[in-house]
C-alpha positions as CSV (number, residue, x, y, z in Angstrom):
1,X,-105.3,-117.7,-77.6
2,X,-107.6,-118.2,-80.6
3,X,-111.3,-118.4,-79.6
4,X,-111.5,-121.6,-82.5
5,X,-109.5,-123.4,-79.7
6,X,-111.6,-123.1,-77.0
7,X,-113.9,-125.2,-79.4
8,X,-113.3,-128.3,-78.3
9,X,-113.3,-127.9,-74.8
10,X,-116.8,-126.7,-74.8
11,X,-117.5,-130.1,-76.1
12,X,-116.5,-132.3,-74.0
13,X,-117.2,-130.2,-71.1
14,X,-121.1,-131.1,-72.9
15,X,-121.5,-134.0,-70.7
16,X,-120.7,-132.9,-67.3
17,X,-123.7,-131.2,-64.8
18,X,-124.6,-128.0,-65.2
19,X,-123.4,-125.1,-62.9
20,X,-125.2,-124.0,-59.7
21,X,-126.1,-120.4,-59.4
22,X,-125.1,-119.5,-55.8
23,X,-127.1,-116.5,-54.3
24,X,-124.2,-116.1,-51.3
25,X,-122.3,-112.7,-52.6
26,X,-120.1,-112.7,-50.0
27,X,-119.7,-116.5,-50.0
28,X,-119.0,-116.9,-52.9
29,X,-116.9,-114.2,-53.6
30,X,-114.5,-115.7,-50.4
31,X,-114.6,-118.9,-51.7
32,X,-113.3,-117.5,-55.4
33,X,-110.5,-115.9,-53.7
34,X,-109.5,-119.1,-52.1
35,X,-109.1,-121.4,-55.0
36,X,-108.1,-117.7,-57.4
37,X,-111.1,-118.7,-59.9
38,X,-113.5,-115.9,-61.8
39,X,-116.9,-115.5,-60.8
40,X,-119.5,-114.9,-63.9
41,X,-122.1,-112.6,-61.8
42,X,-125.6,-112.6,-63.2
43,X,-128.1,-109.6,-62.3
44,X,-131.1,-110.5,-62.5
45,X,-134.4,-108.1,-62.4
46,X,-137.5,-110.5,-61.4
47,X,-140.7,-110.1,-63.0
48,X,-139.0,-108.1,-66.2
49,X,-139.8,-110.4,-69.7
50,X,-136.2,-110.1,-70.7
51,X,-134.9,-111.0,-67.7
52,X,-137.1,-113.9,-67.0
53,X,-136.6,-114.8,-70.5
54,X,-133.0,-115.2,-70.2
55,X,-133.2,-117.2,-66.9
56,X,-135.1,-119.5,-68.5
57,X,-133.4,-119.6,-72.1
58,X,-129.7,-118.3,-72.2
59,X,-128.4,-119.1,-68.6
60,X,-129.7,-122.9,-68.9
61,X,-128.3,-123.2,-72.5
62,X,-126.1,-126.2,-73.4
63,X,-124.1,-123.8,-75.1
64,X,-123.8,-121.5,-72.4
65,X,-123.3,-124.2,-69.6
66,X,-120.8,-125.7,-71.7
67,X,-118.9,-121.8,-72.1
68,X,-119.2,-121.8,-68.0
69,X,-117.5,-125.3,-67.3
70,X,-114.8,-124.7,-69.8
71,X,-113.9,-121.6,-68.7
72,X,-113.8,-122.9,-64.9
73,X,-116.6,-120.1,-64.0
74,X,-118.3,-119.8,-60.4
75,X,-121.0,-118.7,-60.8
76,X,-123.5,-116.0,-58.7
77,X,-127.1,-115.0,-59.2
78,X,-127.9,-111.1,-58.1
79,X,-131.0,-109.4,-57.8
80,X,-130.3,-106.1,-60.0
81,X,-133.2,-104.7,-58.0
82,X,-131.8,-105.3,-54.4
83,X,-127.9,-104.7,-55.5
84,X,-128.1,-101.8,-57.6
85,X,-124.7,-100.7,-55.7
86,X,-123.2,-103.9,-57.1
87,X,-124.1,-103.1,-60.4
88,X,-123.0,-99.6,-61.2
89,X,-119.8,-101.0,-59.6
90,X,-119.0,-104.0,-61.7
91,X,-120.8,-103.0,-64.3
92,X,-122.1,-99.4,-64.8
93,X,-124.3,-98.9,-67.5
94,X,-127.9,-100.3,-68.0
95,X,-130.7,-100.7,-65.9
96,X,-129.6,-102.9,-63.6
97,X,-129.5,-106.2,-65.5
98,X,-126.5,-108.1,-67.0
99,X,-123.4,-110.5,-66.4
100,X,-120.0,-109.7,-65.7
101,X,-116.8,-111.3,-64.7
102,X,-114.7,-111.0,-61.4
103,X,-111.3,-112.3,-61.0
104,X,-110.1,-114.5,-58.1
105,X,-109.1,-111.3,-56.1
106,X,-112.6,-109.5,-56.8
107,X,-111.7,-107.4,-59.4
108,X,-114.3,-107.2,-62.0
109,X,-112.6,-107.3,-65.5
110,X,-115.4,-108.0,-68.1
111,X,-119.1,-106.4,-68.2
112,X,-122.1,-107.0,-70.4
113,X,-125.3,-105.0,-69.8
114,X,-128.8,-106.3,-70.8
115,X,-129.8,-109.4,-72.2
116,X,-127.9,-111.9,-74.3
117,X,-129.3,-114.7,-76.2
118,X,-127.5,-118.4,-75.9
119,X,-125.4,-117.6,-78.5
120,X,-124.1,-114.0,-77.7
121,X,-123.2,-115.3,-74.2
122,X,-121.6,-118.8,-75.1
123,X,-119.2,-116.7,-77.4
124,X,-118.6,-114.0,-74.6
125,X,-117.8,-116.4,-72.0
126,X,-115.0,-118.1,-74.4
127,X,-113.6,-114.6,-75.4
128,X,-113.3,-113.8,-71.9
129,X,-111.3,-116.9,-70.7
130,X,-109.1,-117.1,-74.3
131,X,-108.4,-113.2,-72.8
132,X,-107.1,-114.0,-69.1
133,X,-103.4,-114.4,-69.9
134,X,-103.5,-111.0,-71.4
135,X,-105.1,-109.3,-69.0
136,X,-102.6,-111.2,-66.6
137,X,-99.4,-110.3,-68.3
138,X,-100.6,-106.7,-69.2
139,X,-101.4,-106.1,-65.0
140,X,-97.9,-107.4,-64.1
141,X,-96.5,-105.0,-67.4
142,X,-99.1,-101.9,-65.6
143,X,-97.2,-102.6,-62.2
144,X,-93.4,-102.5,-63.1
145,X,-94.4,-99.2,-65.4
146,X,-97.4,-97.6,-64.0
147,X,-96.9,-94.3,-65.8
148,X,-96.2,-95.9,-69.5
149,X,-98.3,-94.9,-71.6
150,X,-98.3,-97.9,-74.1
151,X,-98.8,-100.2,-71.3
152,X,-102.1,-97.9,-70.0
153,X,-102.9,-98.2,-73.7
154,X,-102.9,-102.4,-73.4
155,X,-104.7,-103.2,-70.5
156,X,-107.3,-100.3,-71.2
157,X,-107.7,-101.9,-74.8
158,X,-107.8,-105.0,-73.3
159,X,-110.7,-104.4,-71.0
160,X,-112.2,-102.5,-73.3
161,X,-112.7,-105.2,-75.4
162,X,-114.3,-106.9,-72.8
163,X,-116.9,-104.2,-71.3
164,X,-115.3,-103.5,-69.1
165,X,-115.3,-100.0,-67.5
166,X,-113.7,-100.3,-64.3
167,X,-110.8,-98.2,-64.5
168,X,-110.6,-98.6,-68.2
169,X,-111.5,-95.0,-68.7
170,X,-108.6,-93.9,-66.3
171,X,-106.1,-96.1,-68.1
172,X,-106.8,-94.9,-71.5
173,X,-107.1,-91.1,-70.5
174,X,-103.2,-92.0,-68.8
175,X,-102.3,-93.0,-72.4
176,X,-104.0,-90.2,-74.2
177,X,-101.9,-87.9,-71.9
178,X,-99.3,-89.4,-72.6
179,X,-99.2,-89.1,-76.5
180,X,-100.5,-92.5,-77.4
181,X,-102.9,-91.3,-80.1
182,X,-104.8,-95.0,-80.2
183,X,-106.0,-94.2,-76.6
184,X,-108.3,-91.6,-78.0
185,X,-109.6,-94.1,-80.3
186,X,-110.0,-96.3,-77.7
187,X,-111.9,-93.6,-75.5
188,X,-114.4,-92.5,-78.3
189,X,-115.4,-96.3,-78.2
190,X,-115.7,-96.4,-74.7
191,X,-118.0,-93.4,-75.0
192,X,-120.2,-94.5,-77.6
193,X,-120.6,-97.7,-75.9
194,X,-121.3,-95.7,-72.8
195,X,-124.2,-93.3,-74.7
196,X,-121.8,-90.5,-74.3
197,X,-122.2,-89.4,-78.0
198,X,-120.7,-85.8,-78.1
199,X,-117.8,-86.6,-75.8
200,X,-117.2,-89.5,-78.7
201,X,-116.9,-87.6,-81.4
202,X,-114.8,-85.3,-79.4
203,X,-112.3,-88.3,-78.7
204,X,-112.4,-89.0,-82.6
205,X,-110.5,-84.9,-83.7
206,X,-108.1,-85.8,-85.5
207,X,-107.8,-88.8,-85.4
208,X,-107.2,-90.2,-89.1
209,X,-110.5,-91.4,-90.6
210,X,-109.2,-95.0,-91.6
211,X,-109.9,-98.5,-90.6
212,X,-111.2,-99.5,-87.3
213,X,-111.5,-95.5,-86.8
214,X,-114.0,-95.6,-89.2
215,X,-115.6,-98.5,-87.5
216,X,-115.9,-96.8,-84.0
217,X,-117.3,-93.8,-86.1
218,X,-120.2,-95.8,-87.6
219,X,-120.9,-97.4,-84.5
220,X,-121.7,-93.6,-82.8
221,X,-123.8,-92.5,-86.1
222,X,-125.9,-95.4,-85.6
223,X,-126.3,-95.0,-81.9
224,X,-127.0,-91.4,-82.4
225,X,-129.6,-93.0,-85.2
226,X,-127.8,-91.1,-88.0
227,X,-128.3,-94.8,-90.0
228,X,-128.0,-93.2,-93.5
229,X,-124.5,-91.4,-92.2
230,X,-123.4,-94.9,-90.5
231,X,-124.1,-97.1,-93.6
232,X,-121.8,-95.3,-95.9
233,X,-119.0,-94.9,-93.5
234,X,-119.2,-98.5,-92.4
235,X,-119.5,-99.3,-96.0
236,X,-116.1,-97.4,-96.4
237,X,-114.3,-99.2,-93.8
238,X,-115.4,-102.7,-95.3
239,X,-113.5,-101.3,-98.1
240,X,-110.7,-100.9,-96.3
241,X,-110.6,-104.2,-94.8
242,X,-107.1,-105.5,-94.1
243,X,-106.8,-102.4,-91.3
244,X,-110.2,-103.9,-89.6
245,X,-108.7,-106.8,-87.9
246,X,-111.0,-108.3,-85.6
247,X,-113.2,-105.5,-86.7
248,X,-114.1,-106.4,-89.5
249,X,-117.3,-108.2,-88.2
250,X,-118.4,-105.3,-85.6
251,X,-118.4,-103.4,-89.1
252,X,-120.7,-105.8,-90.7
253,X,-123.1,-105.9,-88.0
254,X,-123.5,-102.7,-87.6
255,X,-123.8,-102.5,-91.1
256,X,-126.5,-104.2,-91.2
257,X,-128.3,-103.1,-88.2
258,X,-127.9,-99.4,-90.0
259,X,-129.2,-100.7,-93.0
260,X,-132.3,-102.6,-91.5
261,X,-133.4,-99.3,-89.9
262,X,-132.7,-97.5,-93.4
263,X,-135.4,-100.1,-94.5
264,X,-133.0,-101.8,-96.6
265,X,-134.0,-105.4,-95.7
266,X,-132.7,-106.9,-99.2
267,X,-129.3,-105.9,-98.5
268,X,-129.1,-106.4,-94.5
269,X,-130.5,-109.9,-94.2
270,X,-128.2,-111.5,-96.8
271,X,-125.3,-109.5,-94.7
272,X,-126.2,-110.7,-92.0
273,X,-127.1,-114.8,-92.7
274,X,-123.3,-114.2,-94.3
275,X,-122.0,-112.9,-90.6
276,X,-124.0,-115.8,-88.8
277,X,-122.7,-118.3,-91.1
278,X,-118.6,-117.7,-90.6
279,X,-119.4,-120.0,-87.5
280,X,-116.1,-118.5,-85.4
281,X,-118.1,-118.6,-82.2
282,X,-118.1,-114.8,-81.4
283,X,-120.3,-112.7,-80.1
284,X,-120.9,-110.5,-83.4
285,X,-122.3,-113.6,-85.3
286,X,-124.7,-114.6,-82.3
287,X,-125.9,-110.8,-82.1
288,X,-126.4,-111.4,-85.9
289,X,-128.7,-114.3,-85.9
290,X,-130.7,-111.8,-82.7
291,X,-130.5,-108.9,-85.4
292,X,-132.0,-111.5,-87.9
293,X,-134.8,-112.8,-85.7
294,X,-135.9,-109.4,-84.8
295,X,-136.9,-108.8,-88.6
296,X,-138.1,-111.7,-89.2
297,X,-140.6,-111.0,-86.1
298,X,-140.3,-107.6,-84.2
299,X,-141.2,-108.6,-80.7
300,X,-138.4,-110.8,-80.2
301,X,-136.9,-109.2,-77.4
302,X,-135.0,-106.1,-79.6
303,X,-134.4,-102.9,-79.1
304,X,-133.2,-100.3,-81.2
């Protein structure tokens, strides 16, 4: 399901009340199971700027509200502080402080650490529910054959795409083993997004240099801060566009994060107000117009 067509149902869902943040984890986690809806979990960290920030910007956005009602989201308010157990759980990564999703039987199948700005989570929250039936058919796929590689390889991918790391990791090491030479693509992606730098690059050997390869292998230069490396092969893969897919704008993004920190302004801003202005309601184009606001003034809430 495109996200374009999720579009319209955040509109008209503009008009009805916004959602109520429950604070009852085992409530509302019960009454999600009873009527099989998701749960978007938010973990909050009181008294933190970015947390309180987002509470008081992103969560109460009509954007974001609008995301929530469409997507038929319960919603839950955590304390990251008092739940840390919840967190690495569902989540993982990060300092306790995020949103993820859990499915009607619990099961958490999307994760996003830190903070998100309206638009960043508005586009999120349609990516995950345009992604349900997937997820949906690729479990039932998983369950008639749980050793098959290529169907490790789609709900790991799947996931993936998502945040999520609950057994993503499992299921694309199951298709590594079992000769699906994607998973380890998959897996040096997981790892970079995890800070797991070396075992990255040891997931990329030989693997073929092309495409959304190349993409993953920008993305751990610049997290390793290697921005100079990470420009020219990002740059390279832009070349090589029609293999990029729906990469093709995690390539610019990081492109233009790389080239910020290279101090190449001139050429990063105009890449980025170019990503921000394709308007397909993803989350690359809202973490562009962040990436732009953090030049244009530093203490907006970035980090590098």
């Amino acid at each position: 399901m495109s996200r374009l067509l999720v579009l319209p149902a955040l509109l008209a869902a503009c008009s009805a009340p916004p959602p109520q943040w429950s604070t009852d984890v085992a409530g509302t986690l019960a009454a999600a199971q009873q009527a099989n809806a998701d749960v978007l979990v938010y973990f909050a960290l009181p008294g933190r700027d970015l947390s309180e920030r987002m509470e008081q910007q992103s969560l109460p956005a009509p954007a974001v509200q609008a995301a929530m009602r469409a997507g038929g989201f319960r919603s839950l308010r955590i304390d990251g502080f008092a739940r840390q157990d919840l967190y690495r759980q569902w989540i993982g990564s990060g300092e306790g402080m995020g949103v993820c999703v859990l499915d009607g039987s619990g099961r958490c199948y999307a994760a996003r650490p830190g903070p998100q700005d309206p638009p960043e989570l508005a586009a999120y929250l349609a990516l995950v529910a345009s992604r349900r039936p997937a997820i949906t058919s690729a479990r039932a796929l998983l369950v008639a054959h749980a050793d098959d590689g290529a169907a490790q390889l789609r709900l790991g991918t799947l996931l993936l795409e998502l945040g999520c790391r609950r057994d993503t990791e499992r299921l694309l090491a199951g298709a590594a083993a079992a000769g699906e030479p994607e998973a380890r693509h998959q897996l040096a992606r997981l790892c970079g997004l995890d800070g797991r730098l070396e075992e990255a690059h040891h997931w990329l050997e030989g693997v073929e240099r092309r495409g959304q390869v190349q993409v993953t292998e920008g993305y751990v230069l610049f997290k390793e801060r290697r921005h100079g490396e990470a420009v020219a092969v990002l740059e390279s893969a832009l070349r090589d566009g029609e293999r990029l897919g729906d990469d093709r704008q995690r390539a610019q993004l990081f492109l233009g994060k790389a080239l910020h920190e290279c101090a190449r302004d001139a050429e990063a801003i105009p890449l980025l107000q170019s990503l921000a202005a394709e308007r397909l309601g993803t989350t690359f184009e809202g973490a562009a117009l962040h990436t732009l606001a953090h030049i244009q003034n530093p203490d907006h809430g970035h980090t590098h």
